[in-house]
N, C-alpha and C positions, 0 to 999 in steps of 0.2 A: 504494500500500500504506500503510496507518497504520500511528502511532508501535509500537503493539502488534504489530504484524503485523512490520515490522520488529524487533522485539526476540525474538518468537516463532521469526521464520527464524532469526537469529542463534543463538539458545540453539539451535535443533536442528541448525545447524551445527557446533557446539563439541563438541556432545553425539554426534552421525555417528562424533566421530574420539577422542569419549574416553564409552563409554555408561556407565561403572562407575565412577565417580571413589572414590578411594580412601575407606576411614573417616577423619574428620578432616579432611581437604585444605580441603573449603567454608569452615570456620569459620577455618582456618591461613588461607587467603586472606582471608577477609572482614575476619578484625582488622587484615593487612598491608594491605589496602587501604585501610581507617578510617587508620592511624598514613599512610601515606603520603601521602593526602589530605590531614590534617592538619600535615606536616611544609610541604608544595607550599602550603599555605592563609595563612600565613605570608609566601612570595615576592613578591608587589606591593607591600607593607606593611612590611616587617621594614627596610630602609633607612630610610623614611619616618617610622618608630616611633621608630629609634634616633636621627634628628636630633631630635626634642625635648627630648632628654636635653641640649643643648647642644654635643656633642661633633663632633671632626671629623671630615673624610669616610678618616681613617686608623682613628680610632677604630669610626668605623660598621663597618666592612669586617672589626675584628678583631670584632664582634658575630656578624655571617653564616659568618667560618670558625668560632667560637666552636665552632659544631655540630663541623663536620667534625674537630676537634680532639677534642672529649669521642669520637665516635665509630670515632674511631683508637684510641686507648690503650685501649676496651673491648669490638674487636671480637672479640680472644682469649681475653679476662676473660668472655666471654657465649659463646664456643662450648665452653670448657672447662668452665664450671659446668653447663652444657646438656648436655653429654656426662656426667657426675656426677649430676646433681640432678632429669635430665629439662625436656621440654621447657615442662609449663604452670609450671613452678615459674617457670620464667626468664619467661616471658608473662608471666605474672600481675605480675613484678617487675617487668620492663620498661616495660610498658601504666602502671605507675602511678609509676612514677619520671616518664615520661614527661609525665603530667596532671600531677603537683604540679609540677615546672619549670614545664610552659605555665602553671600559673595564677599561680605565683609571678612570673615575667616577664610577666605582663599587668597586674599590679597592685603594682610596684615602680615607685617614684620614683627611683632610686640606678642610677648607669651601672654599678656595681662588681656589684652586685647581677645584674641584669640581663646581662651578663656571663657571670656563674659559671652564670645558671640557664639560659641557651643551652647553653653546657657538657654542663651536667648531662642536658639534652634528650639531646645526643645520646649519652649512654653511656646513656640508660634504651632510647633508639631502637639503639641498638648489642646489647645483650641481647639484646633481643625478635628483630630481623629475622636479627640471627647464626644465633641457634637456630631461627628459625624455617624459616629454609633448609635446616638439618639437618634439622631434621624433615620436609620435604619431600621430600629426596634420598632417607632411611628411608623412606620411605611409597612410595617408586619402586621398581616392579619392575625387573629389570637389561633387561627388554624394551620398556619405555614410558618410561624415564627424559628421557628426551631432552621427550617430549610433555608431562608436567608440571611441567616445570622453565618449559619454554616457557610453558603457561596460566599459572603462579604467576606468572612474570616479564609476562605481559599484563596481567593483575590489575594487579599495580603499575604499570605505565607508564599503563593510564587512572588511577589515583591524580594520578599526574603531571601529567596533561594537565586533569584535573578538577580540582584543589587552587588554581592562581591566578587560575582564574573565579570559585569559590567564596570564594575570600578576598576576593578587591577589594570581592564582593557583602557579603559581612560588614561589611569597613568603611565601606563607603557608610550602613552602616544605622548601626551601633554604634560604631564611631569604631576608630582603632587599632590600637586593644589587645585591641577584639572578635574578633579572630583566635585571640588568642590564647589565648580563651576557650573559642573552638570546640573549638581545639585539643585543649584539657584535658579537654571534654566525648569527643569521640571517645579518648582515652585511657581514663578510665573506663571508656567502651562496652566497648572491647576489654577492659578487666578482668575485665570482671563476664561478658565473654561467654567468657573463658579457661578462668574458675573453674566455669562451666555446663556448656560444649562441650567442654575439650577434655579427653583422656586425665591417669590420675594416672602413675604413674611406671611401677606393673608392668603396665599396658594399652598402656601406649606399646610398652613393651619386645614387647611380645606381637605385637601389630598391624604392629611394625619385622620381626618374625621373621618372620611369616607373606607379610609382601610380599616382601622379600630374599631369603627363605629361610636367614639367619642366626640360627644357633641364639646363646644369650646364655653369656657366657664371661669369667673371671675379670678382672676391669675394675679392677685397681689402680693407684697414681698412677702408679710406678715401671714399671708394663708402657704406661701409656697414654705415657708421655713417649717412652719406649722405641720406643711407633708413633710418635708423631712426627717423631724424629729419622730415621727409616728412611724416613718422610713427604718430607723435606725432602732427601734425597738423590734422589729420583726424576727423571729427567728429563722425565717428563709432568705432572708438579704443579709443576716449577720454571715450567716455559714456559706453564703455564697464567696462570700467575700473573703473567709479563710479559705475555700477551697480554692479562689481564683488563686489568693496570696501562694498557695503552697504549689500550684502546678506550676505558676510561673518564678518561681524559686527554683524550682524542680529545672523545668526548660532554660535558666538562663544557669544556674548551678552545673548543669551536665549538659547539654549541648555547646555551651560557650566556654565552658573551662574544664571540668571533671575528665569528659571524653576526649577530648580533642590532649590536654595533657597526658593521660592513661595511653592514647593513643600514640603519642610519643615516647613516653619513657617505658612504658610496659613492651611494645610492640613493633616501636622503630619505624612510626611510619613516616613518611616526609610531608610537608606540606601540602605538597598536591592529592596526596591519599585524603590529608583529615580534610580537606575541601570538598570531595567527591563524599567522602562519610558524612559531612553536615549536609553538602543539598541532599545526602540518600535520606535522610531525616525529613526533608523538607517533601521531598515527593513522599515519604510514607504522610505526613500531614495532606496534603492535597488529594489524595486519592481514596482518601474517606470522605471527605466534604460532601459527595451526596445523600451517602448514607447516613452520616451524623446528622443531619436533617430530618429526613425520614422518622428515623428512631427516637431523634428527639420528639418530632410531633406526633407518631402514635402512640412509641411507651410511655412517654413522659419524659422528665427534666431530672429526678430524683435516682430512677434506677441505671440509670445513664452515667452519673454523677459516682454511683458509687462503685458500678463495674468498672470504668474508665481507672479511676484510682485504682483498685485492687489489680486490675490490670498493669498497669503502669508501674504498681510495686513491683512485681514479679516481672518485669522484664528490665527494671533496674537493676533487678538482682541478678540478670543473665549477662548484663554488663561484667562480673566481676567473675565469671568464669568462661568469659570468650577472651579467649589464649591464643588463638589464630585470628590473622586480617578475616577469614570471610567470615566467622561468627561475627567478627563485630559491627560489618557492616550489616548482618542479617539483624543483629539486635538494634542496630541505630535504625534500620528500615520499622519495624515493630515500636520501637520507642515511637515512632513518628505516628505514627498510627493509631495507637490509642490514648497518644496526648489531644491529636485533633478533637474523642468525643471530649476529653475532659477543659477542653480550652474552650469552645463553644458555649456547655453545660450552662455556666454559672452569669453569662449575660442574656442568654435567653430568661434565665429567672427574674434577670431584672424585666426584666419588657410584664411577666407578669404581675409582680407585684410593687409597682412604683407607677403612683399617679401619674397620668398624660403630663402634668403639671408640672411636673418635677424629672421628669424621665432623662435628660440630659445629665439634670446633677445627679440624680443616682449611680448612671454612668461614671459620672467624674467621680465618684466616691470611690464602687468599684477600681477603678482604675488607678487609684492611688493606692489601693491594694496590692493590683498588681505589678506597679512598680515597685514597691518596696520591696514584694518577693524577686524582680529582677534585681535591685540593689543590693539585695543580703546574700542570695544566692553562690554567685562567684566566691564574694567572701567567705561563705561561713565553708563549703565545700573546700576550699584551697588551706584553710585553717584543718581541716582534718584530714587532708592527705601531706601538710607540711610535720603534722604533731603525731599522726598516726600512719591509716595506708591508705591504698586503693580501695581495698577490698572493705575496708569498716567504713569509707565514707559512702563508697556503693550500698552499702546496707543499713547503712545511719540512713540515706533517703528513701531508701523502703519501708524502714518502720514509721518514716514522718509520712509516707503515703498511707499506709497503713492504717496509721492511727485517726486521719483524716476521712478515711473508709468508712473506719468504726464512729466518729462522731458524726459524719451525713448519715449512715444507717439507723443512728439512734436516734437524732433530734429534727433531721430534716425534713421540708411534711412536703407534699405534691402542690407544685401551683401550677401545672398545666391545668386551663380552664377545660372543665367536660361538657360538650356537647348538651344542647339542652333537648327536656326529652320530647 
């Protein structure tokens, strides 16, 4: 079959299990896919870039959390104004916070500099992808949610998997800082395609109604905080929220540092092997993405939640007895694959139980979840193969799946909505 032909089967398979994609949703995914590319376009380079500057490998390091840092403290700040101001208001601002940092950090000589505009990356990356989650959950009917949470979340993981082939190729040609160039240039893209494609404020609202079937209802500060706090009592949005925290500890723990190190010192691979072992990770993610829909909208959101983990502990644990390259690339294929249902799980939950009203910030709360588990993650993993080994920190992360298992099975209740009769 040709390339064509294969991309043809593909779209009419995507398209079998979703024929109506929402108003909106293509062009929501298309910019999230340009910034995430762009963000991944960065990762073979962005160390490389910051040793010029002269600094050291402690300074380097506070460069790459730099991001995850600006994208903490603004993942609230972008799902509340999103909930306020609509969602292309927050794109449009996003998408171009985002290109003026990249171009400003590709053409600064100053570490201090350079720095702050990491920073600034991610609180413009923080807006845009906050709100644009909300807007996606709005655009889900309470019958399909599960299925476009899933394609949106595919979108982005090929970003992922496509961003560090694309960068190295950048800099092989242009040097650097050419990434960072790119960068900037798909920022714009996404702006200019925000201000074209997507909805103003009362089409958004309109389009929100029509898929959810929520009629639009007095939205002041004092009542939205009012949902939130009533939010944060929940105990399906609390536990969502530890399990978001702990998968994406998990995934930035062992795909970004655990393996890929184990993968070097244990097994002698070279570079170009652990690059082939992480996209093999990224295609086991993408190649669920119909299914994990599916499943999510007929079993539920609950049983999903806690096979995924218990899953995902036991093939952690098969990391620490793959002593050959192909076991481990079988086990990074496997990793990939039942992270996907467990990545999905716990934002679908939000879309059910977080007011229209407030649906953005719930997002943005989630999400500050989930960063914190990508910011602890590397660290705490590298603390227990530097103090201990391979093998205790491979199963230190199966018992915290584990035990995450056992607290969704015990306290976690179902909020997929049932059919009425």
């Amino acid at each position: 079959m040709s390339a064509g032909g294969v991309r043809g089967w593909f779209a009419s398979r995507l398209l079998a299990h979703w024929p109506n994609p929402p108003p909106y949703f293509v062009p929501t995914a298309t910019i999230s896919f340009l910034l995430v590319v762009g963000i991944n376009i960065l990762a073979p380079v962005l160390p490389l870039y910051a040793e010029t500057f002269g600094v050291t490998a402690t300074q380097i390091g506070l460069v790459i959390s730099a991001f995850a840092i600006g994208r903490f403290f603004f993942d609230l700040i972008g799902g509340s104004l999103a909930d306020r101001f609509g969602f292309r208001a927050l794109a449009v601002a996003g998408c171009g916070i985002t290109a003026a940092a990249a171009l400003v950090a590709g053409l600064t000589s100053s570490y201090p500099t350079l720095l702050a505009a990491r920073a600034v990356q991610g609180a413009g990356s923080a807006l845009y992808t906050t709100s644009a989650m909300g807007f996606v959950l709005a655009l889900a009917s309470p019958a399909n949610t599960g299925r476009l949470v899933a394609l949106y979340q595919g979108a982005l993981t090929l970003g992922l998997a496509l961003g560090p082939t694309i960068g190295g190729a950048v800099a092989a040609i242009f040097g650097l800082n050419g990434p960072f160039f790119a960068y900037a240039l798909m920022g714009l893209v996404g702006l200019v395609w925000a201000l074209v494609r997507l909805p103003g404020r009362d089409a958004e609202s309109a389009t929100q109604s029509a898929a959810r079937g929520e009629r639009a209802r007095p939205n002041d500060r004092w009542t939205r905080w009012s949902l939130v706090r009533t939010l944060l009592t929940g105990r399906a949005f609390v536990l969502s929220m530890l399990v978001a925290a702990v998968v994406f500890l998990v995934r930035s723990g062992l795909r970004n540092t655990l393996v890929p190190l184990y993968a070097a010192r244990e097994l002698s691979l070279n570079e170009a092997a652990i690059g082939l072992l992480l996209t093999g990770v990224a295609i086991g993610n993408v190649s669920v993405v119909v299914h994990v829909g599916r499943v999510l909208d007929r079993r539920g959101r609950r049983p999903v939640i806690i096979g995924s983990l218990a899953a995902t502990a036991v093939v952690v644990g098969l990391f620490a007895v793959s002593r050959e390259p192909w076991m481990l690339f079988v086990t990074g294929l496997l990793f990939g694959m039942v992270t996907g249902y467990s990545m999905a799980a716990p934002t679908v939950m939000v879309a059910d139980v977080a007011d229209a009203r407030i649906r953005s910030t719930a997002v943005g709360i989630q999400r500050m979840a989930t960063d914190f588990g990508l910011f602890v993650g590397p660290i705490s993993v590298g603390f227990l193969v530097d103090v201990f080994t391979f093998d205790l920190a491979f199963v230190s992360v199966s018992v915290l799946l584990l035990a995450a298992a056992v607290a969704a099975l015990a306290a976690m209740p179902e909020t997929k909505q049932q059919p009425a009769a």
